[in-house]
PDB file of N, CA, C and O in Angstrom, chain B, residues numbered from 101:
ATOM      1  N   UNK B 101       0.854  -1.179   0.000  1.00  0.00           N
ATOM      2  CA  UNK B 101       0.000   0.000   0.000  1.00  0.00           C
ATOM      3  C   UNK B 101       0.896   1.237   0.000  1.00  0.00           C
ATOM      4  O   UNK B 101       1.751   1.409   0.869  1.00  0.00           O
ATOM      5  N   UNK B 102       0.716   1.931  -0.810  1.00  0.00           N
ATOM      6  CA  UNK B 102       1.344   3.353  -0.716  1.00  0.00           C
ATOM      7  C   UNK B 102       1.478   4.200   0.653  1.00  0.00           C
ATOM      8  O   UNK B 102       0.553   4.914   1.039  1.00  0.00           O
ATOM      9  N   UNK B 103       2.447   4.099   1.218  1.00  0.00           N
ATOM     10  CA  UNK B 103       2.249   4.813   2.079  1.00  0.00           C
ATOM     11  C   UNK B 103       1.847   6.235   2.548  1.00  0.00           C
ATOM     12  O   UNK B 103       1.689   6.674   3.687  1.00  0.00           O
ATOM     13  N   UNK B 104       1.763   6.648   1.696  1.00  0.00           N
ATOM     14  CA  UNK B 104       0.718   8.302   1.428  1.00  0.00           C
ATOM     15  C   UNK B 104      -0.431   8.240   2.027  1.00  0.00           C
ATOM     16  O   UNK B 104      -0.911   9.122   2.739  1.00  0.00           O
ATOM     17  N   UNK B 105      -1.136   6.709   1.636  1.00  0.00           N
ATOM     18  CA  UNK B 105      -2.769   6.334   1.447  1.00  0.00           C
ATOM     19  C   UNK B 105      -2.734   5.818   2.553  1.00  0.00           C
ATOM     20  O   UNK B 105      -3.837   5.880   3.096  1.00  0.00           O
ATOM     21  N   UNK B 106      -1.918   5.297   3.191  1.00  0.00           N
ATOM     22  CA  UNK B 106      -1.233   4.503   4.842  1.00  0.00           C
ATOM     23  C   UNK B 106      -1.683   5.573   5.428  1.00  0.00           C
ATOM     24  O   UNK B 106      -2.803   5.744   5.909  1.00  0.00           O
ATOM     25  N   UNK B 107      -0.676   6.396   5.379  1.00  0.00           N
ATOM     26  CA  UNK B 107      -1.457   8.089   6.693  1.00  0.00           C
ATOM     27  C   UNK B 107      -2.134   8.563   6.389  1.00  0.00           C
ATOM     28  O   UNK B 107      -2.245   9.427   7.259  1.00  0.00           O
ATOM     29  N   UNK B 108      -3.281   8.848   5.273  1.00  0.00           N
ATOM     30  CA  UNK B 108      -4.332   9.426   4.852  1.00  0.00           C
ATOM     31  C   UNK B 108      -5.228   9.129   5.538  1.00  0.00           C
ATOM     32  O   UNK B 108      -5.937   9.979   6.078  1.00  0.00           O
ATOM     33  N   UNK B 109      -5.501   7.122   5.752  1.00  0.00           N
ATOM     34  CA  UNK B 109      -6.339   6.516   5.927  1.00  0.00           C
ATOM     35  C   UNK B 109      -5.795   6.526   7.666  1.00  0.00           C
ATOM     36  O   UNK B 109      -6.789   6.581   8.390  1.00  0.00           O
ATOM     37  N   UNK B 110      -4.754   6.494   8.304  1.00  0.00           N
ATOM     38  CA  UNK B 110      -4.751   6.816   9.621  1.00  0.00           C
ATOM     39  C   UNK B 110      -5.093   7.690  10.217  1.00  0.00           C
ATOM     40  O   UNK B 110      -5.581   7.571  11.341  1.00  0.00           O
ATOM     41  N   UNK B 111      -4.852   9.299   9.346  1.00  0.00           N
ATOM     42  CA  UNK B 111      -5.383  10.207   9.612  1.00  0.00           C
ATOM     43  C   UNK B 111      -7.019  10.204  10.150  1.00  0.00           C
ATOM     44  O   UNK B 111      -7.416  10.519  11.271  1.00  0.00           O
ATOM     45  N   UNK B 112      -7.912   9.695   8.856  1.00  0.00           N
ATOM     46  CA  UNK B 112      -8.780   9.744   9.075  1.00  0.00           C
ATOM     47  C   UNK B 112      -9.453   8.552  10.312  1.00  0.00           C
ATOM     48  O   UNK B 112     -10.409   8.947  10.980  1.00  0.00           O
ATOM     49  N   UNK B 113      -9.128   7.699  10.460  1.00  0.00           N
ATOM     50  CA  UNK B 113      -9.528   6.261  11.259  1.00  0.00           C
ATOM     51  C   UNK B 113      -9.222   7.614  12.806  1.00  0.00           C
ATOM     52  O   UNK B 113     -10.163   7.653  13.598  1.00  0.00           O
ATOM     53  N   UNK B 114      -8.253   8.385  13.062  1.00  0.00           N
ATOM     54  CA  UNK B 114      -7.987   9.080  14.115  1.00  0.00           C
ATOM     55  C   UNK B 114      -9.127  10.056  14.510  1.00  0.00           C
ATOM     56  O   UNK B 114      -9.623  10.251  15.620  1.00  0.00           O
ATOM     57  N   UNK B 115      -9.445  10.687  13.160  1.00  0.00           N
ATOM     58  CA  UNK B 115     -10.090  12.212  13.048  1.00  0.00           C
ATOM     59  C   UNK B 115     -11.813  11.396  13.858  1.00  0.00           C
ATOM     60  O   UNK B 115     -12.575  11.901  14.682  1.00  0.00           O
ATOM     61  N   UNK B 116     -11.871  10.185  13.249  1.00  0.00           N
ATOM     62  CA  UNK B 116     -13.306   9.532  13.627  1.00  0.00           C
ATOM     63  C   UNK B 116     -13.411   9.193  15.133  1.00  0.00           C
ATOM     64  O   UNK B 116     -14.326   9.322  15.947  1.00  0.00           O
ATOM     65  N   UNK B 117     -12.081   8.688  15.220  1.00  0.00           N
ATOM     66  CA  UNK B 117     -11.886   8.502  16.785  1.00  0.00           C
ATOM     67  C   UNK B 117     -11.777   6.679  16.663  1.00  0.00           C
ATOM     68  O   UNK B 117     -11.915   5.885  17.593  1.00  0.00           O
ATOM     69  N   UNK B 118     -11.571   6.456  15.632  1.00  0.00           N
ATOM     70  CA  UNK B 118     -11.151   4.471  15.636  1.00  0.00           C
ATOM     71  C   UNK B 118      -9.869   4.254  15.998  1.00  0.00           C
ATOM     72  O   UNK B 118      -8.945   5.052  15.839  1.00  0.00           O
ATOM     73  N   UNK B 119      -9.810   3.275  16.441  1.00  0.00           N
ATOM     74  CA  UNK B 119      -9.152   2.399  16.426  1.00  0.00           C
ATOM     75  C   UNK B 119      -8.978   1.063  16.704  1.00  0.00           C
ATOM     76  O   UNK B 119     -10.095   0.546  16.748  1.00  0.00           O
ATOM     77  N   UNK B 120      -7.971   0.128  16.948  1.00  0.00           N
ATOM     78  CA  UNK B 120      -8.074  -1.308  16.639  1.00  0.00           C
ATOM     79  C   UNK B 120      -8.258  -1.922  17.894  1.00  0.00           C
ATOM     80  O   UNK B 120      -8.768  -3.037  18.005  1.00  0.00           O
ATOM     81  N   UNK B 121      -7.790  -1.117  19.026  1.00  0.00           N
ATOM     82  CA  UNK B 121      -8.378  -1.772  20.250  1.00  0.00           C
ATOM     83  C   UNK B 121     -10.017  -1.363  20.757  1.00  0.00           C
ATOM     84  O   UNK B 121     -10.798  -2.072  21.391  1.00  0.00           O
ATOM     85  N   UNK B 122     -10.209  -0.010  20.249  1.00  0.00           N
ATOM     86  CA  UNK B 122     -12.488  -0.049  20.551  1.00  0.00           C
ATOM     87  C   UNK B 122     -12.982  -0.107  19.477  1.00  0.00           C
ATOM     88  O   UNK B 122     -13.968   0.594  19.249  1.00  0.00           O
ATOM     89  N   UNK B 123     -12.343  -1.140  18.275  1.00  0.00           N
ATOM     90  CA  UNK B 123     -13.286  -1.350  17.474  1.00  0.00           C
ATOM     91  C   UNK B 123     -14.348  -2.097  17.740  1.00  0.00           C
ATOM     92  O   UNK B 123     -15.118  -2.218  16.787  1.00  0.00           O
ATOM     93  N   UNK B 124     -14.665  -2.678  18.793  1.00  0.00           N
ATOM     94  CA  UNK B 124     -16.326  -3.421  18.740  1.00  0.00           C
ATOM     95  C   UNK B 124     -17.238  -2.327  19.360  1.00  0.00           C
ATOM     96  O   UNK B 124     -18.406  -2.232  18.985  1.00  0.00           O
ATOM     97  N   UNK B 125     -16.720  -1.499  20.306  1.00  0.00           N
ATOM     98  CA  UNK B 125     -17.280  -0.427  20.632  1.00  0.00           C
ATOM     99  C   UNK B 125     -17.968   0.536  19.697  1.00  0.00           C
ATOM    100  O   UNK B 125     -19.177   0.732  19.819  1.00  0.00           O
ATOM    101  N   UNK B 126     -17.224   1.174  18.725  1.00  0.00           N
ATOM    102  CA  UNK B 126     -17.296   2.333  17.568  1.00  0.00           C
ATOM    103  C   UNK B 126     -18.799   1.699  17.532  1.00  0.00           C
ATOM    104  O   UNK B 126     -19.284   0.610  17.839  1.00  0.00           O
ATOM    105  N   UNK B 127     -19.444   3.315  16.835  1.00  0.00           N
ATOM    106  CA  UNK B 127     -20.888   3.569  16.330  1.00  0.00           C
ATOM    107  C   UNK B 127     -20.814   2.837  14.667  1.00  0.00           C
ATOM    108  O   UNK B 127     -19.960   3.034  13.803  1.00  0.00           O
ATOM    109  N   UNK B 128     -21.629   2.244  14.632  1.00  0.00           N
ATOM    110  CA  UNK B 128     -21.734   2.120  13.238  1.00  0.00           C
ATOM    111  C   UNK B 128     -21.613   2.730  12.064  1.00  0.00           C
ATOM    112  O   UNK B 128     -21.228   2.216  11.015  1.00  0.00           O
ATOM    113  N   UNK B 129     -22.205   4.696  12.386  1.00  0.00           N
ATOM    114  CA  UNK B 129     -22.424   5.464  11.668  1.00  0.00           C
ATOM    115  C   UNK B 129     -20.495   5.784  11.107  1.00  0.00           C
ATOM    116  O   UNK B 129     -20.117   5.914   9.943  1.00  0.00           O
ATOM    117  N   UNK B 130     -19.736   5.826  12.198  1.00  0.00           N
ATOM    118  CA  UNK B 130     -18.725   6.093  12.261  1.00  0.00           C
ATOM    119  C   UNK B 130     -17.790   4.916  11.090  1.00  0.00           C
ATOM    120  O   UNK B 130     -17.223   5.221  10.040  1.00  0.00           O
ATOM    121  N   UNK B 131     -17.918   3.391  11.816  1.00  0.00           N
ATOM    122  CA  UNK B 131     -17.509   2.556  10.666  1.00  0.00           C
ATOM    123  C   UNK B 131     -18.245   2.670   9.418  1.00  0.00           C
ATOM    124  O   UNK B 131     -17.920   1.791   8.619  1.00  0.00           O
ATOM    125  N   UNK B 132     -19.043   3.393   9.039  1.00  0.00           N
ATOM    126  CA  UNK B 132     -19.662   3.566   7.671  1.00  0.00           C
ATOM    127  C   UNK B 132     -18.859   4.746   7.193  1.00  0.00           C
ATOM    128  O   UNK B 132     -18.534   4.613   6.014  1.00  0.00           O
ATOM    129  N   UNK B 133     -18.513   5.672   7.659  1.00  0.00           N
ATOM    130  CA  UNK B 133     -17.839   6.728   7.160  1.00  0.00           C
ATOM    131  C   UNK B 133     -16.283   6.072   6.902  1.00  0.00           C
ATOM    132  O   UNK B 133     -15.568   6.098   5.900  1.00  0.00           O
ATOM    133  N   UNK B 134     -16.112   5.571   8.031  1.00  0.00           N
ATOM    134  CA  UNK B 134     -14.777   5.574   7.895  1.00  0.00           C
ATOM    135  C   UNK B 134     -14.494   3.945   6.231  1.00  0.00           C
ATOM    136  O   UNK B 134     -13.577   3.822   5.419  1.00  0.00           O
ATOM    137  N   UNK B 135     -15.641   3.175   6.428  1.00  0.00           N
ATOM    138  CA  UNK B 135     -15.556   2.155   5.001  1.00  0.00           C
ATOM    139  C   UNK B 135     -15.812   3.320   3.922  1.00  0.00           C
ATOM    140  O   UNK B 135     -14.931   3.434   3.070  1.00  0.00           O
ATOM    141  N   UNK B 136     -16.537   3.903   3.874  1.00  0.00           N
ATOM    142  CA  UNK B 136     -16.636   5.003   2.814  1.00  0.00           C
ATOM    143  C   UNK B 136     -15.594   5.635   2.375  1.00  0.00           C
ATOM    144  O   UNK B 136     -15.514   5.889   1.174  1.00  0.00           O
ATOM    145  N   UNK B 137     -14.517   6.041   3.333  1.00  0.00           N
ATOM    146  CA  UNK B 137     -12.853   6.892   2.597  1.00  0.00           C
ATOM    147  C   UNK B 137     -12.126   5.284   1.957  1.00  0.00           C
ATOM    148  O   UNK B 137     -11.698   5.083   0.820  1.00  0.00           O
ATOM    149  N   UNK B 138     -12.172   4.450   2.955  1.00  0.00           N
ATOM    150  CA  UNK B 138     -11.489   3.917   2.265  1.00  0.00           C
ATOM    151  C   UNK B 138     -11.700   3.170   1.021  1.00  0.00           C
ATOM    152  O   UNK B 138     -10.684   2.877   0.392  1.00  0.00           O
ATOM    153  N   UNK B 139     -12.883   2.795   0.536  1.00  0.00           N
ATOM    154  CA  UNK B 139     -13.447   2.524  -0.783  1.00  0.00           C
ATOM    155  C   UNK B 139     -13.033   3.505  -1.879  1.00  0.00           C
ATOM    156  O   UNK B 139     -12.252   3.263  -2.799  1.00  0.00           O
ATOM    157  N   UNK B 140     -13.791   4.849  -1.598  1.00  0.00           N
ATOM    158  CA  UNK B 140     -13.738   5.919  -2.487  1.00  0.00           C
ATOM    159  C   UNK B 140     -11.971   6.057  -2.914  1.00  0.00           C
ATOM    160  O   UNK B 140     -11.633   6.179  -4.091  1.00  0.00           O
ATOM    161  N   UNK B 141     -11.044   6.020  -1.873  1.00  0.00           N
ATOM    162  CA  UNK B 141      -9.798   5.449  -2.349  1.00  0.00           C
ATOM    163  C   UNK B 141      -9.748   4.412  -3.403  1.00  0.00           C
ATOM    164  O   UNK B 141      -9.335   4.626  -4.542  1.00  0.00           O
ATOM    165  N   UNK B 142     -10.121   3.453  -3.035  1.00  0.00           N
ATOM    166  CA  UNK B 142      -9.558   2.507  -3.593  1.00  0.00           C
ATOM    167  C   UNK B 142      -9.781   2.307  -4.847  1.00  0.00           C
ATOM    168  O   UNK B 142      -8.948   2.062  -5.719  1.00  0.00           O
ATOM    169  N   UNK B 143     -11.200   2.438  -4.969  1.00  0.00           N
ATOM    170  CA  UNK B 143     -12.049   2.999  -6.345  1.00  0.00           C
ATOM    171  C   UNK B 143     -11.269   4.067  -7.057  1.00  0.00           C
ATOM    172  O   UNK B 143     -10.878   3.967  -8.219  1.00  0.00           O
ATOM    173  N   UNK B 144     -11.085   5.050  -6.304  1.00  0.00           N
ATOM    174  CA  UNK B 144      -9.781   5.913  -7.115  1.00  0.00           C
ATOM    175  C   UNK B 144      -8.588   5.115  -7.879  1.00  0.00           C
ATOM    176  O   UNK B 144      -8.447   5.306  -9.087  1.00  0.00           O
ATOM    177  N   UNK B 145      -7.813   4.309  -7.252  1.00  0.00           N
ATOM    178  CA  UNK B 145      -6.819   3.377  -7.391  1.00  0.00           C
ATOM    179  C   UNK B 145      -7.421   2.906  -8.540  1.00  0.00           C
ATOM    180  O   UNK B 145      -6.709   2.780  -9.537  1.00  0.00           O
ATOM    181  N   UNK B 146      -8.535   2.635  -8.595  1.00  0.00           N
ATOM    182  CA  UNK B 146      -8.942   1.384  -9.771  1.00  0.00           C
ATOM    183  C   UNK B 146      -8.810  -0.058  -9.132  1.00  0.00           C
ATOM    184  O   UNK B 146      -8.565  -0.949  -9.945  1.00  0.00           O
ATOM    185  N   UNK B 147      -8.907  -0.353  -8.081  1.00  0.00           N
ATOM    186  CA  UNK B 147      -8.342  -1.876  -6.933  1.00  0.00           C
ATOM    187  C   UNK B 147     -10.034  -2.487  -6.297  1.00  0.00           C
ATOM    188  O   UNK B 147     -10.233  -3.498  -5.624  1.00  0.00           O
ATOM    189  N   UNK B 148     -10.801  -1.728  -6.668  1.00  0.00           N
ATOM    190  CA  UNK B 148     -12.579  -1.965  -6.393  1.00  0.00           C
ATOM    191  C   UNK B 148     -13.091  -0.940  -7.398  1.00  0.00           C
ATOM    192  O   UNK B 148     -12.502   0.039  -7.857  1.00  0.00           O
ATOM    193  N   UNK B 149     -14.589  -1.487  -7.686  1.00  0.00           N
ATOM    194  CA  UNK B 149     -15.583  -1.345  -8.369  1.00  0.00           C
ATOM    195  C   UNK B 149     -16.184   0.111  -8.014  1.00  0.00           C
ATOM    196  O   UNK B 149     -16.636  -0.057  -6.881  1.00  0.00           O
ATOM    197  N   UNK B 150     -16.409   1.348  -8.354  1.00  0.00           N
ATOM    198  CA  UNK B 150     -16.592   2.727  -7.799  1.00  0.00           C
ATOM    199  C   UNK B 150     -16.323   3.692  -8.674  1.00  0.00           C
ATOM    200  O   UNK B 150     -15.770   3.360  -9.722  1.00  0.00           O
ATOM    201  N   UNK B 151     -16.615   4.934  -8.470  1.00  0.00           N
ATOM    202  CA  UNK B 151     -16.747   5.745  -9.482  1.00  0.00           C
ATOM    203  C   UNK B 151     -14.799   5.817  -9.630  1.00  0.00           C
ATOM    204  O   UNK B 151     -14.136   5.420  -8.672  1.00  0.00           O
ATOM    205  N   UNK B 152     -14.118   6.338 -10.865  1.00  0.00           N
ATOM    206  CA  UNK B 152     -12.480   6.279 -10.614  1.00  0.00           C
ATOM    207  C   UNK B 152     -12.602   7.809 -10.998  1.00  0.00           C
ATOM    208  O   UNK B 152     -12.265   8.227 -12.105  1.00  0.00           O
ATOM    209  N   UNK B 153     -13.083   8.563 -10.050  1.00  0.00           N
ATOM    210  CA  UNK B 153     -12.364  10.164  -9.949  1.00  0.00           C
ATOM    211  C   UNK B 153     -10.756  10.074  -9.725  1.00  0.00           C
ATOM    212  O   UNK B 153     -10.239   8.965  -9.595  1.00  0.00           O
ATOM    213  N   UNK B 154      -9.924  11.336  -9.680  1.00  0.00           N
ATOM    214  CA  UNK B 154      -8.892  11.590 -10.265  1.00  0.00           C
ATOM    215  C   UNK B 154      -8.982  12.187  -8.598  1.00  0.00           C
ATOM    216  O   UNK B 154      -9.734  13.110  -8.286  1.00  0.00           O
ATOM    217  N   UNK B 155      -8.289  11.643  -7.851  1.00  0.00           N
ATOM    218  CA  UNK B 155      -7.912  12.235  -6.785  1.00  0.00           C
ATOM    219  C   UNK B 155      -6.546  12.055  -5.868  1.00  0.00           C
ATOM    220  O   UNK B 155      -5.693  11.555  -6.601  1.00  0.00           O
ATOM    221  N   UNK B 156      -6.012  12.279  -4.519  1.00  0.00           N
ATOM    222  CA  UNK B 156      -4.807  12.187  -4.132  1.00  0.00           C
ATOM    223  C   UNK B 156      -3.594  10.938  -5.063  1.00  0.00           C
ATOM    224  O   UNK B 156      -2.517  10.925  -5.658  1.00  0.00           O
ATOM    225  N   UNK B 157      -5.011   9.799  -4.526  1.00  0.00           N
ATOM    226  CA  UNK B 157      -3.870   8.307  -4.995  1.00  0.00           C
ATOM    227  C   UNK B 157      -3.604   8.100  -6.607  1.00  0.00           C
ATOM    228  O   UNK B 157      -2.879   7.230  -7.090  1.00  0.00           O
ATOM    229  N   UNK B 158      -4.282   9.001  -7.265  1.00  0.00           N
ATOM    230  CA  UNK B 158      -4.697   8.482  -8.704  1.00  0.00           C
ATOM    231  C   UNK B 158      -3.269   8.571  -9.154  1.00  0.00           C
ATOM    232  O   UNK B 158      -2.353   9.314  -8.801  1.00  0.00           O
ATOM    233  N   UNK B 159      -3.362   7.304 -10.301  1.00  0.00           N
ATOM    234  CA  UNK B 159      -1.895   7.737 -11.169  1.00  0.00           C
ATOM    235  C   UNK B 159      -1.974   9.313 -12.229  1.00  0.00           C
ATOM    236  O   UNK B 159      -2.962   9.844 -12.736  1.00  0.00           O
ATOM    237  N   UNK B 160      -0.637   9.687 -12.269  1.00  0.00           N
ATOM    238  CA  UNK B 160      -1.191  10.970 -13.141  1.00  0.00           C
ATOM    239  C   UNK B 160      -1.146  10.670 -14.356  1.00  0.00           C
ATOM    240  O   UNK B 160      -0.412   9.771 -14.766  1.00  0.00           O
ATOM    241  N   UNK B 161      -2.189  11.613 -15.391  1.00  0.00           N
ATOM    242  CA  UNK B 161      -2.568  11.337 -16.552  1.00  0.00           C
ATOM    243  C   UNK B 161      -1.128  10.872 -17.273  1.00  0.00           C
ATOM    244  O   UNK B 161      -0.018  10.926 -16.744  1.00  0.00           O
ATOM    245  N   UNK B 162      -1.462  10.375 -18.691  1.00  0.00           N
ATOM    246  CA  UNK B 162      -0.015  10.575 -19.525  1.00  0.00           C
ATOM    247  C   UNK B 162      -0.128  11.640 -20.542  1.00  0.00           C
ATOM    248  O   UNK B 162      -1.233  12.024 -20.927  1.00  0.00           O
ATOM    249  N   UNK B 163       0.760  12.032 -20.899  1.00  0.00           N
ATOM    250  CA  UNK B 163       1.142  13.166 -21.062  1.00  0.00           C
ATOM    251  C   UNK B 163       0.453  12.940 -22.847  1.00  0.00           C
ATOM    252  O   UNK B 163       0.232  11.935 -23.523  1.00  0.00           O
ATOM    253  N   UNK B 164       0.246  14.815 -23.164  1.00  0.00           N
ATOM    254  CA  UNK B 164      -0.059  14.972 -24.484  1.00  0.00           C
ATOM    255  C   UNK B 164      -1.545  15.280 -24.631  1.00  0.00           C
ATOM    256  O   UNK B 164      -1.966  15.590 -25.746  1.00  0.00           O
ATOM    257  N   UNK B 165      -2.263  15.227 -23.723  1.00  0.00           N
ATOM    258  CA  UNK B 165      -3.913  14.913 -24.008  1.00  0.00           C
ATOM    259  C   UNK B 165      -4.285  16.182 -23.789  1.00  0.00           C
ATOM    260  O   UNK B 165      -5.471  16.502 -23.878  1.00  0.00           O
TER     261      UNK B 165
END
C-alpha cells in the first residue's frame, strides 16, 4: 500500500476517533464513514468497483492529451 494512502487513511480512522483496540465499541455510523474513505480510495486506485475520480492516490494522466 502506498504509504501516502497509509497516513491518509490513519489520519482519518484518528479524526473519527477508531481504532483497533475499541473497534467493537465504535458507532456504526462512524464505521460507515470511515468504510466510505477507504473505498472511495480505492475505487480511485482502480483496486474496487466505484466511481475512478482523479484524486490524491490516482496515477497521473499521460502526457499529451
Amino acid at each position: 500500500m502506498n504509504d501516502d494512502l497509509a497516513l491518509y487513511l490513519a489520519r482519518q480512522a484518528r479524526s473519527l476517533g477508531l481504532d483497533a483496540l475499541t473497534l467493537e465499541e465504535a458507532d456504526p455510523e462512524t464505521l460507515r464513514a470511515f468504510a466510505g474513505a477507504v473505498l472511495t480510495e480505492l475505487a480511485a486506485l482502480g483496486l474496487v468497483p466505484g466511481e475512478a475520480e482523479v484524486g490524491c492516490w490516482a496515477a497521473p494522466r499521460p502526457a499529451g492529451h
